[in-house]
C-alpha positions as CSV (number, residue, x, y, z in Angstrom):
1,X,-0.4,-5.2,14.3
2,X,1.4,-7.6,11.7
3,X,-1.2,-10.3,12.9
4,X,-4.3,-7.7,11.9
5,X,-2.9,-7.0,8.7
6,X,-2.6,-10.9,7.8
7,X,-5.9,-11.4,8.8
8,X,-7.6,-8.6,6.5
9,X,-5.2,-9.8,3.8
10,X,-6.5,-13.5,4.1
11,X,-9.8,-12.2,4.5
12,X,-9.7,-9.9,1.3
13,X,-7.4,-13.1,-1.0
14,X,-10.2,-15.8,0.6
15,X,-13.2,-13.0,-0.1
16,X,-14.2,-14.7,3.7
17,X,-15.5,-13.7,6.8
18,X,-12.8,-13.9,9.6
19,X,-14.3,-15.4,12.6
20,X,-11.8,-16.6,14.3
21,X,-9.0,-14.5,16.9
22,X,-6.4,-12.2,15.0
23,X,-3.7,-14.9,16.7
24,X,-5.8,-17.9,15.3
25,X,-6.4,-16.3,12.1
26,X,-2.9,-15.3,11.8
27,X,-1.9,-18.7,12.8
28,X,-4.3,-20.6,10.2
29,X,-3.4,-18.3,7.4
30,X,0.5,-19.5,7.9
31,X,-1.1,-22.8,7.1
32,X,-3.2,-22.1,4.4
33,X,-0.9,-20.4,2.1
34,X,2.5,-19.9,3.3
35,X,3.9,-18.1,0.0
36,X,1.0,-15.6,0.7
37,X,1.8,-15.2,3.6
38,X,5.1,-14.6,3.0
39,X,4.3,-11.7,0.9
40,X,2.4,-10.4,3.6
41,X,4.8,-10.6,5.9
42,X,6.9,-8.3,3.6
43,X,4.3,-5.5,2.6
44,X,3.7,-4.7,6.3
45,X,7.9,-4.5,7.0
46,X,7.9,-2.2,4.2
């Protein structure tokens, strides 16, 4: 899922353990670092 794939990217960019639920994490991440997120969001459409 798109929301998996956000979480292992914020996990591998943060060099963090995850802890939280994919939708949380997902969720979080948006507010962490939107341009990163962004370009998440367009590796997994690809």
């Amino acid at each position: 899922s798109i929301w998996n794939g956000m979480v292992k990217a914020a996990a591998g960019v943060n060099n963090v353990k995850v802890t939280l639920p994919l939708m949380s994490a997902g969720i979080y991440y948006l507010r962490y670092d939107d341009g990163k997120t962004q370009q998440v969001l367009k590796m997994m459409k690809q």
